[in-house]
CHARMM internal coordinates of N, CA and C (Angstrom, degrees):
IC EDIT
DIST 1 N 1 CA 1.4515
DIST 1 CA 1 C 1.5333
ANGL 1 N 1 CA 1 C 108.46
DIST 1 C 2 N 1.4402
ANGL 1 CA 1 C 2 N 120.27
DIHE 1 N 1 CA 1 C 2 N 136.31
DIST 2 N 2 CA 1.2736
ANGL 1 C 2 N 2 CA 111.54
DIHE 1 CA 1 C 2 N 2 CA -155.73
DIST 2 CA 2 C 2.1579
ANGL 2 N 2 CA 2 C 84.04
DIHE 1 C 2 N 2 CA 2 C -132.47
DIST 2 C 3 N 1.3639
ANGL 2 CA 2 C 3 N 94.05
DIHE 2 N 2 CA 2 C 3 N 145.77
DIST 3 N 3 CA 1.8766
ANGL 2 C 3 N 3 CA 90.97
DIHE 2 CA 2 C 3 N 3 CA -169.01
DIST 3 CA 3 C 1.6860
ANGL 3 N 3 CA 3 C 82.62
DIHE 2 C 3 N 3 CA 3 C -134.60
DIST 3 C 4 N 1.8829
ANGL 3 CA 3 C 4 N 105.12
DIHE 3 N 3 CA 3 C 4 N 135.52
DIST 4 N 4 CA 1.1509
ANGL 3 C 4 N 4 CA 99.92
DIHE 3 CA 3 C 4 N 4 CA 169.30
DIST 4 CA 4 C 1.7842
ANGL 4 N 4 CA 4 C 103.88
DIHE 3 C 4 N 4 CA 4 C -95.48
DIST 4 C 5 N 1.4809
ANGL 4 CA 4 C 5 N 77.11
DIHE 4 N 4 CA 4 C 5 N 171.33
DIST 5 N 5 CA 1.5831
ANGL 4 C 5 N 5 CA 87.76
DIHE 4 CA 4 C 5 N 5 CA -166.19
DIST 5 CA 5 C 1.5299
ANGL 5 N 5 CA 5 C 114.19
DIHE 4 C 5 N 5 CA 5 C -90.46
DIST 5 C 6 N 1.7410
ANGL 5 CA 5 C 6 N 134.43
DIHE 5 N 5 CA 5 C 6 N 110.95
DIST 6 N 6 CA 0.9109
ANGL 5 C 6 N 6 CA 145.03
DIHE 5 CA 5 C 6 N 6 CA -161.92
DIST 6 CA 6 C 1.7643
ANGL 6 N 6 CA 6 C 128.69
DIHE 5 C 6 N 6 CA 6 C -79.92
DIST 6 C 7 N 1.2498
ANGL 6 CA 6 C 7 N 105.49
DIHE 6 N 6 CA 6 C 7 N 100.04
DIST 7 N 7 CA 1.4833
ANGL 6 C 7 N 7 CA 108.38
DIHE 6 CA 6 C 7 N 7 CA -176.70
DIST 7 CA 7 C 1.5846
ANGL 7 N 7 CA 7 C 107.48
DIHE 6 C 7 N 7 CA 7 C -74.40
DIST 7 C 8 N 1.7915
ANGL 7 CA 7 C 8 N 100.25
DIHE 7 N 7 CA 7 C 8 N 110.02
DIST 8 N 8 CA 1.1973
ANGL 7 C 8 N 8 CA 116.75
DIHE 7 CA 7 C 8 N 8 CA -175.53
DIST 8 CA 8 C 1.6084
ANGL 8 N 8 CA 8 C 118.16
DIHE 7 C 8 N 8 CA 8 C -129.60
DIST 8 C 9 N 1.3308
ANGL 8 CA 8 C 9 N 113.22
DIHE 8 N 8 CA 8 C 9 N 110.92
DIST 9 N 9 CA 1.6081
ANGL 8 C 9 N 9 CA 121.93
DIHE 8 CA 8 C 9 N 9 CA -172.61
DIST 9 CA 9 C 1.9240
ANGL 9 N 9 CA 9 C 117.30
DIHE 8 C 9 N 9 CA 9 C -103.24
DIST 9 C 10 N 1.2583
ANGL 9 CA 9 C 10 N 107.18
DIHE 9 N 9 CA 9 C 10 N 119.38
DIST 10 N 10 CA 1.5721
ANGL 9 C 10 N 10 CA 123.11
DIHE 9 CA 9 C 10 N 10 CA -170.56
DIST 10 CA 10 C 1.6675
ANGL 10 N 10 CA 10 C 106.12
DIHE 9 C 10 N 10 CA 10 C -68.28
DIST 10 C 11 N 1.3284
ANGL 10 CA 10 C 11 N 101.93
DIHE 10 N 10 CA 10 C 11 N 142.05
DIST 11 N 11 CA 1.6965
ANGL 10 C 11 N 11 CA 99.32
DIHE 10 CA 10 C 11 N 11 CA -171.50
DIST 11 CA 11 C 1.5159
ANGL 11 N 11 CA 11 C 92.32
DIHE 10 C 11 N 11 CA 11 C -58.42
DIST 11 C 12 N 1.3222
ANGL 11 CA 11 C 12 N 122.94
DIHE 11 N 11 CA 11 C 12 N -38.65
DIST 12 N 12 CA 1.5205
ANGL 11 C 12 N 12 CA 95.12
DIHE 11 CA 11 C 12 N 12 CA -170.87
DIST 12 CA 12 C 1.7897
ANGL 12 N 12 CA 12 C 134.79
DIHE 11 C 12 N 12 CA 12 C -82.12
DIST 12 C 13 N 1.1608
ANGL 12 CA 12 C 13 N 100.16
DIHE 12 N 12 CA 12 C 13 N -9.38
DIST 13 N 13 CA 1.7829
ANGL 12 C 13 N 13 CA 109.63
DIHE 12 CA 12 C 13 N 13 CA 157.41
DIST 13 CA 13 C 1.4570
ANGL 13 N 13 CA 13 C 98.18
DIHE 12 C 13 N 13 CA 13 C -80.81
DIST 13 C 14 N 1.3216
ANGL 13 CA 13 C 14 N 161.40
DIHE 13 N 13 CA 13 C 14 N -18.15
DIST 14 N 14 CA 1.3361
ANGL 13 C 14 N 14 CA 152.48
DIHE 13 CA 13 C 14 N 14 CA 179.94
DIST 14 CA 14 C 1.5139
ANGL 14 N 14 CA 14 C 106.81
DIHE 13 C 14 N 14 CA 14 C -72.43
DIST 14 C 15 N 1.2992
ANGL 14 CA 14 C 15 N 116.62
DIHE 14 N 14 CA 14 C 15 N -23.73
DIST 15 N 15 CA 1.3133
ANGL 14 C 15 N 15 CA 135.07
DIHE 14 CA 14 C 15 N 15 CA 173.53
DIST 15 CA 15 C 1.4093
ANGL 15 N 15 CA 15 C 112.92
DIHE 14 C 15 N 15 CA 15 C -82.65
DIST 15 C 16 N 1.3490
ANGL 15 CA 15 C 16 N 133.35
DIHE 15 N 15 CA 15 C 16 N -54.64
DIST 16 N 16 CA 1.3124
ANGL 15 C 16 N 16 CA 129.85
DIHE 15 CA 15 C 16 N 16 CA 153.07
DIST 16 CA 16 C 1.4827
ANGL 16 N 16 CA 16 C 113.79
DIHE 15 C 16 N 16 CA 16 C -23.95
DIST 16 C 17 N 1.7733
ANGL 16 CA 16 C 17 N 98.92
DIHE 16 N 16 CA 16 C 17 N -79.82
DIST 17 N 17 CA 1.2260
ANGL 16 C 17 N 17 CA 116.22
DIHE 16 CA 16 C 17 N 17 CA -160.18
DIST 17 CA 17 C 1.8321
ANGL 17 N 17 CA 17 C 103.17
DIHE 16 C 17 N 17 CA 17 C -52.58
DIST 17 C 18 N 0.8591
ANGL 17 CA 17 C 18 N 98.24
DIHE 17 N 17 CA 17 C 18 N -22.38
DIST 18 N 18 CA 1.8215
ANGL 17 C 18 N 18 CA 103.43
DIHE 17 CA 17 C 18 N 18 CA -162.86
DIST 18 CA 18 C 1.7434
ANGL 18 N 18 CA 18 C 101.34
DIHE 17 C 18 N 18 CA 18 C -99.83
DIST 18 C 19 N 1.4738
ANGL 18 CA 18 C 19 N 123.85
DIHE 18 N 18 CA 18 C 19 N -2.32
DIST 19 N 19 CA 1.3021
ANGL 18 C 19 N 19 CA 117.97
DIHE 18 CA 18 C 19 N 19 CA -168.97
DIST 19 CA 19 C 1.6133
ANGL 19 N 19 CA 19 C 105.81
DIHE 18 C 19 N 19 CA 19 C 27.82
DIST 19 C 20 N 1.3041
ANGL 19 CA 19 C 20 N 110.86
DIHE 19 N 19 CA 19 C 20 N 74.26
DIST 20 N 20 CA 1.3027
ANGL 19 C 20 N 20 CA 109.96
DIHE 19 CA 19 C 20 N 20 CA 166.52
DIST 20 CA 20 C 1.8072
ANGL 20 N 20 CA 20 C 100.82
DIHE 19 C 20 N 20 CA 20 C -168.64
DIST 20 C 21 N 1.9794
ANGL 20 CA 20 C 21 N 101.69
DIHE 20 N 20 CA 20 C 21 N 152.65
DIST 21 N 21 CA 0.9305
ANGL 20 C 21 N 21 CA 107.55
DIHE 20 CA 20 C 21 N 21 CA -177.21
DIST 21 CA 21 C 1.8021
ANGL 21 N 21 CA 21 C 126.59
DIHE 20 C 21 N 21 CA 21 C -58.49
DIST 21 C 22 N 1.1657
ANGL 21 CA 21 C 22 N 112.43
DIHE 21 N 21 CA 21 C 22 N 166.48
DIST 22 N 22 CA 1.9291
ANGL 21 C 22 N 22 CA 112.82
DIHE 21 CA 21 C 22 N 22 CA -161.80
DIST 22 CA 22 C 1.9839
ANGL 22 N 22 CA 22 C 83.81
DIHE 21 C 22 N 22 CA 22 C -60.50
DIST 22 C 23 N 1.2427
ANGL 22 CA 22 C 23 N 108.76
DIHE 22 N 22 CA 22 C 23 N -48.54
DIST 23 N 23 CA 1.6535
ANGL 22 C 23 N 23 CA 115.94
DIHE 22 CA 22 C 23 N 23 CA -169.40
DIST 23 CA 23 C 1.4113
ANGL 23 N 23 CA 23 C 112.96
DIHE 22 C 23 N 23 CA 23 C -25.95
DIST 23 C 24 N 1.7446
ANGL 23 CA 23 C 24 N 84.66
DIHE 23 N 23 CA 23 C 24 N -70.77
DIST 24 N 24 CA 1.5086
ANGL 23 C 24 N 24 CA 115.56
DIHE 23 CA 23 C 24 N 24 CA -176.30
DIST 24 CA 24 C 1.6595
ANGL 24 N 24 CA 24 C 99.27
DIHE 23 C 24 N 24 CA 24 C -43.67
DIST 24 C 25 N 1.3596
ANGL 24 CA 24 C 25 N 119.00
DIHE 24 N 24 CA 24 C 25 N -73.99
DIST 25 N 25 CA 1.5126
ANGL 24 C 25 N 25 CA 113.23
DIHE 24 CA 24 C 25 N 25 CA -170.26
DIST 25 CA 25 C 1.1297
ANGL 25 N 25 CA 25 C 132.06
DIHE 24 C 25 N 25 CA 25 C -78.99
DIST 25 C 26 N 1.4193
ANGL 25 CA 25 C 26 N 121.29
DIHE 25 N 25 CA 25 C 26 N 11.76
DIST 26 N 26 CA 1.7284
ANGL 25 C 26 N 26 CA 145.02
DIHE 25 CA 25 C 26 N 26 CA 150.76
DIST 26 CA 26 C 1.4008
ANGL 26 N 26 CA 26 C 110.48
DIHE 25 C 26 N 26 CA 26 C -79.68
DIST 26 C 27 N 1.4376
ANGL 26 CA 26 C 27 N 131.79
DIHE 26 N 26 CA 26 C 27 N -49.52
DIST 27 N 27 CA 1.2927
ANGL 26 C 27 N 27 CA 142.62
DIHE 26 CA 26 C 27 N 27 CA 157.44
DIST 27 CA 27 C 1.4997
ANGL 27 N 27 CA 27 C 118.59
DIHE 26 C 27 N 27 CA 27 C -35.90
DIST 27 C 28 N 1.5968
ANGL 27 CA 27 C 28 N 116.99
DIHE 27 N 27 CA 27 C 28 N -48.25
DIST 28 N 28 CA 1.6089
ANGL 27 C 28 N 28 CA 127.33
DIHE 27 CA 27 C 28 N 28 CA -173.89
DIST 28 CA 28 C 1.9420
ANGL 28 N 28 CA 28 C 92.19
DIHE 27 C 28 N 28 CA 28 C -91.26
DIST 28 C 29 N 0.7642
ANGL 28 CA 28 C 29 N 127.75
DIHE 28 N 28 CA 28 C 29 N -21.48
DIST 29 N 29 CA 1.7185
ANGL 28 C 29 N 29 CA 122.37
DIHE 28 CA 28 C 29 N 29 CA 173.31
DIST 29 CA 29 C 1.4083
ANGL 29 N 29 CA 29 C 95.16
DIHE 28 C 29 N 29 CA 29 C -77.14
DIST 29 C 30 N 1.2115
ANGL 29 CA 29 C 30 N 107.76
DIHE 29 N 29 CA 29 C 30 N -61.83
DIST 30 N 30 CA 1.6603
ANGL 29 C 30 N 30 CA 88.18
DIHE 29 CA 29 C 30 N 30 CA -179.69
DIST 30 CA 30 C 1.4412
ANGL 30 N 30 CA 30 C 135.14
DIHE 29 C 30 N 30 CA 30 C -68.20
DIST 30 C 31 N 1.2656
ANGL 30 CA 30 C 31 N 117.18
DIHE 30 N 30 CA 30 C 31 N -4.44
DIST 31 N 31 CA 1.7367
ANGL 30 C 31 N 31 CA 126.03
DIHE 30 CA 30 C 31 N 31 CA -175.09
DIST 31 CA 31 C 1.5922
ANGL 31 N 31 CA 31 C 88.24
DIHE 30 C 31 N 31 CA 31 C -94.08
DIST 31 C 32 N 1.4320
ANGL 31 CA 31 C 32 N 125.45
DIHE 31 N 31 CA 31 C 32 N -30.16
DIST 32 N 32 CA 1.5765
ANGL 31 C 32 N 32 CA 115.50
DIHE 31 CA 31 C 32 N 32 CA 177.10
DIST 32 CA 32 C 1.1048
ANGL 32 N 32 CA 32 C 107.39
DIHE 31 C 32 N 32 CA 32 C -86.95
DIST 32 C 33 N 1.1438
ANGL 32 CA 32 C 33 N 130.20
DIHE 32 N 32 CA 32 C 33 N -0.38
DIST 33 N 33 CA 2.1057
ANGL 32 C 33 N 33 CA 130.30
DIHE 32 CA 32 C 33 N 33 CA 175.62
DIST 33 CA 33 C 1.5888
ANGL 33 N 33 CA 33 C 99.08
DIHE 32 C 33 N 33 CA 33 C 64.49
DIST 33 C 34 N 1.3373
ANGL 33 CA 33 C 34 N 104.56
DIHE 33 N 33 CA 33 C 34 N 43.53
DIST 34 N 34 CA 1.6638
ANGL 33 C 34 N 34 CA 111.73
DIHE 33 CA 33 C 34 N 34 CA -179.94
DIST 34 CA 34 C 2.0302
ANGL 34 N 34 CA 34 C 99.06
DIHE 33 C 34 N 34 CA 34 C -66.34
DIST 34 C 35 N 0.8125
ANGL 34 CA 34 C 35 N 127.68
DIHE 34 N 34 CA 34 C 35 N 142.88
DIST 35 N 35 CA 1.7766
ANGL 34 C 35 N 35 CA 114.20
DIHE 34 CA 34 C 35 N 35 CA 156.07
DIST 35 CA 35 C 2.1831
ANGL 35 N 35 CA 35 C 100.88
DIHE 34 C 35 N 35 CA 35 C -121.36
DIST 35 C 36 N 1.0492
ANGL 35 CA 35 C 36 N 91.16
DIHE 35 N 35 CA 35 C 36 N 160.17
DIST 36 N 36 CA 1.5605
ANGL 35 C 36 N 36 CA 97.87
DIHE 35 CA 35 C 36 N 36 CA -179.14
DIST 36 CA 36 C 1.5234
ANGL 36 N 36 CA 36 C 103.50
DIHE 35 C 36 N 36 CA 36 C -63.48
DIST 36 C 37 N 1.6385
ANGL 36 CA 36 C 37 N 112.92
DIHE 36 N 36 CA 36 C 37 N 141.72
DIST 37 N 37 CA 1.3092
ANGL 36 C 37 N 37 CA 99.20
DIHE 36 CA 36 C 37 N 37 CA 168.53
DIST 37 CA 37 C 1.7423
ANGL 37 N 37 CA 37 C 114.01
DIHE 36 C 37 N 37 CA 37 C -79.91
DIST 37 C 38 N 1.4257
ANGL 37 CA 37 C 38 N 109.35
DIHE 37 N 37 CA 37 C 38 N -40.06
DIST 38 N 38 CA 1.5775
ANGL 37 C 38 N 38 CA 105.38
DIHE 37 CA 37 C 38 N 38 CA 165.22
DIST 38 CA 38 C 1.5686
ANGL 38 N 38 CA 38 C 105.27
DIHE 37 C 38 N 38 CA 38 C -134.11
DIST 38 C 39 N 1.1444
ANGL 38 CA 38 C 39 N 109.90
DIHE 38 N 38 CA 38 C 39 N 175.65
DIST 39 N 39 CA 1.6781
ANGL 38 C 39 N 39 CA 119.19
DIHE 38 CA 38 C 39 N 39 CA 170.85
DIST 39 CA 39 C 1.6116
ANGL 39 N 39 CA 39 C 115.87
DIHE 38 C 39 N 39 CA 39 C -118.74
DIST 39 C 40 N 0.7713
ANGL 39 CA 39 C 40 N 114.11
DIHE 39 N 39 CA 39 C 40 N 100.51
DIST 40 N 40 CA 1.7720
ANGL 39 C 40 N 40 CA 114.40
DIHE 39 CA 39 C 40 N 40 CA 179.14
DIST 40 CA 40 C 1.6363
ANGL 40 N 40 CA 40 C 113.44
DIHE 39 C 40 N 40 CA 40 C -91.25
DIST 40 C 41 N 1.2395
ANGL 40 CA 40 C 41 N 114.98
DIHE 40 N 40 CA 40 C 41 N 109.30
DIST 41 N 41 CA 1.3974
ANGL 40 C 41 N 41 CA 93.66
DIHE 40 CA 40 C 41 N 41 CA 161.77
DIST 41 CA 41 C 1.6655
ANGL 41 N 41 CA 41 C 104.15
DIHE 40 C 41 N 41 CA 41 C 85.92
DIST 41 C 42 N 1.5225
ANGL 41 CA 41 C 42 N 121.13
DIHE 41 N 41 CA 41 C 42 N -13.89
DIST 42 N 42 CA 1.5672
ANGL 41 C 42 N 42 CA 123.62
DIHE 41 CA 41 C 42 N 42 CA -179.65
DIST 42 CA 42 C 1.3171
ANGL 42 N 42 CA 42 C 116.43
DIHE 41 C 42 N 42 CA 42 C 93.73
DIST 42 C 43 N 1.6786
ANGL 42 CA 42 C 43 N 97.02
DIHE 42 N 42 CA 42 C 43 N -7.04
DIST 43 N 43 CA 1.5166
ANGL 42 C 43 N 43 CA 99.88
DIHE 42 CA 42 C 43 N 43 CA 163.52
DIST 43 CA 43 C 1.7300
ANGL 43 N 43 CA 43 C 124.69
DIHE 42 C 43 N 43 CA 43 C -81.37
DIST 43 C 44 N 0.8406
ANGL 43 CA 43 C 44 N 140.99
DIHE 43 N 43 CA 43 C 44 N 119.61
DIST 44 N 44 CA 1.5351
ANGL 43 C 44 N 44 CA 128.94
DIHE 43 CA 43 C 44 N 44 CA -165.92
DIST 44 CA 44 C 1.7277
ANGL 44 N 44 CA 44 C 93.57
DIHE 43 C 44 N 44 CA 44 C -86.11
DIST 44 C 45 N 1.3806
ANGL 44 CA 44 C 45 N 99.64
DIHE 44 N 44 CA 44 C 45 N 155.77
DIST 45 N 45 CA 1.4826
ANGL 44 C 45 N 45 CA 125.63
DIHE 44 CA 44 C 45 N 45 CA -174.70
DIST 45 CA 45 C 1.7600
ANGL 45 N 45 CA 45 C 107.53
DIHE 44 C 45 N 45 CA 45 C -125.57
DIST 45 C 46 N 1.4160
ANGL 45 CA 45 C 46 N 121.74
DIHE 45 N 45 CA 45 C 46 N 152.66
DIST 46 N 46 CA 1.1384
ANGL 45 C 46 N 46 CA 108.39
DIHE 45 CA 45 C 46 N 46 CA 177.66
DIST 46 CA 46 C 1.5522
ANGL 46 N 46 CA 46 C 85.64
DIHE 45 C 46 N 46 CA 46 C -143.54
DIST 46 C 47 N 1.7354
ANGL 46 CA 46 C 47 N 111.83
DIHE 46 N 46 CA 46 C 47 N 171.69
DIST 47 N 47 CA 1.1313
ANGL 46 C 47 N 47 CA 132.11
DIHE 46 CA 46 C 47 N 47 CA 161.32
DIST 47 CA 47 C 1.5918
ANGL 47 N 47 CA 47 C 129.09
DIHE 46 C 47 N 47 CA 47 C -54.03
DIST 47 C 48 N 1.3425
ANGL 47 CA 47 C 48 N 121.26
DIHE 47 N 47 CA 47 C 48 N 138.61
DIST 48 N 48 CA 1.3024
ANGL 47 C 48 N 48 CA 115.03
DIHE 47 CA 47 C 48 N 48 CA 171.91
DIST 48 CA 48 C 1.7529
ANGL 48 N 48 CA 48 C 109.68
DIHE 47 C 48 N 48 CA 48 C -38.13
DIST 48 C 49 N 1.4517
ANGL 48 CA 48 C 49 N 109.23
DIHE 48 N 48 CA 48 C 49 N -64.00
DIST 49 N 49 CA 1.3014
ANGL 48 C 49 N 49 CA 103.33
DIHE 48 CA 48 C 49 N 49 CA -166.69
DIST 49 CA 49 C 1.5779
ANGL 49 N 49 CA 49 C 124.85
DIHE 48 C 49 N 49 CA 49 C -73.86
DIST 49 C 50 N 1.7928
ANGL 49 CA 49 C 50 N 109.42
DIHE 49 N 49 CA 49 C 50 N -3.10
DIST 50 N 50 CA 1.5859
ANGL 49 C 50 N 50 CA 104.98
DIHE 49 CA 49 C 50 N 50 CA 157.40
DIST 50 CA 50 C 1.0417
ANGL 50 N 50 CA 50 C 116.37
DIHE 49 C 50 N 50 CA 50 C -97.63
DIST 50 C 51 N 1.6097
ANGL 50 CA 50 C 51 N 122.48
DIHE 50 N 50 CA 50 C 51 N 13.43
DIST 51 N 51 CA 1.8102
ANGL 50 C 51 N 51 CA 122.96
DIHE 50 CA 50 C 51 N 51 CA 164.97
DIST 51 CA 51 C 1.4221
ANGL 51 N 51 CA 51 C 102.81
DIHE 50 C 51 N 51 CA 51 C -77.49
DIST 51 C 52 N 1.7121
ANGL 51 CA 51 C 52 N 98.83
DIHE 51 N 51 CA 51 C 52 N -52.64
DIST 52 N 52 CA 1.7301
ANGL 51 C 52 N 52 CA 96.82
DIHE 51 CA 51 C 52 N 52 CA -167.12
DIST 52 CA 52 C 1.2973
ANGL 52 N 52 CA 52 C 108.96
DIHE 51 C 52 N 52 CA 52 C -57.97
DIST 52 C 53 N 1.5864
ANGL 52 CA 52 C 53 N 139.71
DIHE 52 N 52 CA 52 C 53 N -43.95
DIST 53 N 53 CA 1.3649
ANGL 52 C 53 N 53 CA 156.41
DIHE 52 CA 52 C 53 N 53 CA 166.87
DIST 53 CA 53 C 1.5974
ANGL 53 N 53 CA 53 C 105.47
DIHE 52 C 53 N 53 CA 53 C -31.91
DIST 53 C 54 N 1.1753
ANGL 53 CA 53 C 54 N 106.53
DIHE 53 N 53 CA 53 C 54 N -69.94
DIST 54 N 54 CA 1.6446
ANGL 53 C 54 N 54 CA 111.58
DIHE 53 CA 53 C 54 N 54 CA 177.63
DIST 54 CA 54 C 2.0027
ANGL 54 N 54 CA 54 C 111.19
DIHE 53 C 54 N 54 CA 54 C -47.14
DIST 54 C 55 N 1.2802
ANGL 54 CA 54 C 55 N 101.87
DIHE 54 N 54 CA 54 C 55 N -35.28
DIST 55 N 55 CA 1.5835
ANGL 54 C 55 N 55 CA 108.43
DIHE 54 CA 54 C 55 N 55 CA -176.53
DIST 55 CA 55 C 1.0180
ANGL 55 N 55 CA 55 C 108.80
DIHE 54 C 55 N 55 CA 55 C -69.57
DIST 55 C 56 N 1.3097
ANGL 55 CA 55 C 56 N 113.65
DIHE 55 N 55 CA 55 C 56 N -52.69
DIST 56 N 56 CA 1.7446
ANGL 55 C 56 N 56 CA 117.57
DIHE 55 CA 55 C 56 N 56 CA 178.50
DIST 56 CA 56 C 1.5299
ANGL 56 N 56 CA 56 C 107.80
DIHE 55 C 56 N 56 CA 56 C -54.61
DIST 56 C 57 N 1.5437
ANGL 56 CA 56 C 57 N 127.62
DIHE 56 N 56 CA 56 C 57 N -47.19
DIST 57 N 57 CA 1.1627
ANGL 56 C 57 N 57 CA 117.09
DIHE 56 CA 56 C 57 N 57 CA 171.90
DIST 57 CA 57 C 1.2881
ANGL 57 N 57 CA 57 C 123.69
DIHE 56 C 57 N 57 CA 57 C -56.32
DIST 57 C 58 N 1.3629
ANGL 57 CA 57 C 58 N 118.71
DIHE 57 N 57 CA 57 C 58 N -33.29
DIST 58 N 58 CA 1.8428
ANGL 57 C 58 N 58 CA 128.79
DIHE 57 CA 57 C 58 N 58 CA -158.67
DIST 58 CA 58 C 2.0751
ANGL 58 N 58 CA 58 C 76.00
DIHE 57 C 58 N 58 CA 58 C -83.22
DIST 58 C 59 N 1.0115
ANGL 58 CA 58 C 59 N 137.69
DIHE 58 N 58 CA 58 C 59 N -64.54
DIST 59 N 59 CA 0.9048
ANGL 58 C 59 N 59 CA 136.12
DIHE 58 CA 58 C 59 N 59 CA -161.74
DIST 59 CA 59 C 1.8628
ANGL 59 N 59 CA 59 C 122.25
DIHE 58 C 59 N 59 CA 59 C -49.48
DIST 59 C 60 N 1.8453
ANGL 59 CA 59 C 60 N 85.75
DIHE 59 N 59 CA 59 C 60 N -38.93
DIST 60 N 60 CA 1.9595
ANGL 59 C 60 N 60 CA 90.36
DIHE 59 CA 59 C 60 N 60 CA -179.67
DIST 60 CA 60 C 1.5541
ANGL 60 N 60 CA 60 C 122.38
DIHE 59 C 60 N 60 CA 60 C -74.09
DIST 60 C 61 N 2.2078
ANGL 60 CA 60 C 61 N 100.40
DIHE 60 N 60 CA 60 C 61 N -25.89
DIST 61 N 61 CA 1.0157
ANGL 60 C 61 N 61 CA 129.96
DIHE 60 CA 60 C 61 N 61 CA 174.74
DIST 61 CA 61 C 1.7248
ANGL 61 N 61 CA 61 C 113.38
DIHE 60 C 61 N 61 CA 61 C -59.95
DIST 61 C 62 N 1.5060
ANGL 61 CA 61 C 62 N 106.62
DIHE 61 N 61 CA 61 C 62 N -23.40
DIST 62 N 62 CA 1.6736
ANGL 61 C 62 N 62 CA 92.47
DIHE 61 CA 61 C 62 N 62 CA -166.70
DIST 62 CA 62 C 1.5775
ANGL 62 N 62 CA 62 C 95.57
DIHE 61 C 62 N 62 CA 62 C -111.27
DIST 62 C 63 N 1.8615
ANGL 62 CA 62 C 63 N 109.30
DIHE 62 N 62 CA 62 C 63 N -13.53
DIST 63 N 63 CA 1.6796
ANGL 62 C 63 N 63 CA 108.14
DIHE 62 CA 62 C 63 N 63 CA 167.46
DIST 63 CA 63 C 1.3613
ANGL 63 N 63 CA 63 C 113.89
DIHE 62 C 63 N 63 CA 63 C -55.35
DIST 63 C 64 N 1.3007
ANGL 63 CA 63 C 64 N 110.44
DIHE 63 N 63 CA 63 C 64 N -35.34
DIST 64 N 64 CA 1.4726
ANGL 63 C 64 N 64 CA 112.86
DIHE 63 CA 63 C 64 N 64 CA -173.30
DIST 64 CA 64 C 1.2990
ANGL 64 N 64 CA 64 C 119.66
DIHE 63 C 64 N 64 CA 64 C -79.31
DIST 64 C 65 N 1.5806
ANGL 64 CA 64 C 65 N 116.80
DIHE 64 N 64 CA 64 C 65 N -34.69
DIST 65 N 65 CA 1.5200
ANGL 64 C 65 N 65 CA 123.90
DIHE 64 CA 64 C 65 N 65 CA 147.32
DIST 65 CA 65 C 1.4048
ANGL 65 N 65 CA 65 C 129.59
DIHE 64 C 65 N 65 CA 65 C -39.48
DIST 65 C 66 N 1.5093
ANGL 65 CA 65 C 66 N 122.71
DIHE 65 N 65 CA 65 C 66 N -25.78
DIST 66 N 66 CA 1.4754
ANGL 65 C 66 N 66 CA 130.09
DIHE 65 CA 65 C 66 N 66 CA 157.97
DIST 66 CA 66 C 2.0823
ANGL 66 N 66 CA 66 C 82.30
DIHE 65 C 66 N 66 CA 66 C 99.58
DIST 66 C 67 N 1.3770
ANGL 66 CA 66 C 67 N 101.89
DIHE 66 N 66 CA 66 C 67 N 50.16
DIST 67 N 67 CA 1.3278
ANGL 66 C 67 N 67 CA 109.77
DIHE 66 CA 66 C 67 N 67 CA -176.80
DIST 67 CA 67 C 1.5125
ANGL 67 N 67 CA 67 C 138.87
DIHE 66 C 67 N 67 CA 67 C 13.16
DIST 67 C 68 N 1.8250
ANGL 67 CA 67 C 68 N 89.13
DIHE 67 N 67 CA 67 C 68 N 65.15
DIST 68 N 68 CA 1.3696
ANGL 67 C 68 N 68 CA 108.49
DIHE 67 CA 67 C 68 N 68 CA -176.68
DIST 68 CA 68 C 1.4382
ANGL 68 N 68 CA 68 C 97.07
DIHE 67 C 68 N 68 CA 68 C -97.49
END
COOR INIT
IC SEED 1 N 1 CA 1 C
IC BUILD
């Protein structure tokens, strides 16, 4: 049995990685209908490709802010 290996990022490094508040990047998971892939511990975890998704949003969200 062969298991691939799962790229999984914690809301709170998404916040690091994203220099942005927990709000802000709970807010852009939810406008992408992200759901956690698991919860460890009560921390929720998401997929590589609903981190990058959420970035692209946090990113179009603050273009449009005139990148404040």
């Amino acid at each position: 049995m062969s298991e691939q290996t799962q790229h999984l990022e914690s809301i709170g490094h998404l916040c690091q990685t994203f220099q942005r508040p927990y709000a802000a990047v709970r807010r852009a998971l939810d406008e992408i209908g992200a759901q956690p892939a698991v919860v460890i511990n009560g921390v929720p975890h998401y997929s590589g490709e609903a981190a990058e998704r959420a970035g692209e949003h946090l990113a179009q969200a603050r273009a449009k802010r005139g990148g404040q």
